[in-house]
N, C-alpha and C positions, 0 to 999 in steps of 0.2 A: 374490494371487488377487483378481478383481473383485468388489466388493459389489454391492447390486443396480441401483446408479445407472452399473455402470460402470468405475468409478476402481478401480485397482490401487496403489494406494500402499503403499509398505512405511514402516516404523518413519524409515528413512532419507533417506526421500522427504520427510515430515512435519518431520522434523528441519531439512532445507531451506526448507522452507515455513516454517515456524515464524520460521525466522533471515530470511529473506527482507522478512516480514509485519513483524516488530522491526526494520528497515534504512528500508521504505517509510514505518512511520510514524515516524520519528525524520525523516525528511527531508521527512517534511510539517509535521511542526512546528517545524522549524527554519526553511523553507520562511516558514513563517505567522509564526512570531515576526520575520523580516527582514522581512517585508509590514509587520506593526504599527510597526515600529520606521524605514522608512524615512520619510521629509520629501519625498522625489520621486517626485508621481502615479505618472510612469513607471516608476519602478524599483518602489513599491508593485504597480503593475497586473502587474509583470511576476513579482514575488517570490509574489502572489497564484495567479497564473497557477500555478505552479511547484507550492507547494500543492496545488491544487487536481488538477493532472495528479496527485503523488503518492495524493492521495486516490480517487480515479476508478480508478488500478493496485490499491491495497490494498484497494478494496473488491472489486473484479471476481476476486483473490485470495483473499479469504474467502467470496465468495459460490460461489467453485468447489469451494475445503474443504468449506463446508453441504452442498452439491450431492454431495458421496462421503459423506456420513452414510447 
């Protein structure tokens, strides 16, 4: 059933999400830790990049979760 923003999520929906949200940020800071640790601009600009997309997906992810409160 909708709450008043909308979103119909069930128990199993959220479960998804949940695992989802634990996947994107694992892989931004793995992401960020190969950015810190490489020696080449390139490969740094690009591990950063990578990052950076992960974080821009899990936020736009959790600010959609706030948004069904």
């Amino acid at each position: 059933m909708p709450n008043q923003s909308g979103c119909a999520l069930t128990s199993k929906d959220l479960s998804v999400i949940e695992d989802q949200l634990t996947h994107i940020a694992t892989a931004c800071r793995v992401a960020a830790n190969y950015a810190g640790q490489f020696q080449n601009p390139q490969l740094k600009n690009v591990a950063d990049t990578v990052a950076q997309h992960h974080r821009q997906h899990f936020d736009a992810l959790y600010a959609y979760l706030n948004g069904c409160q």
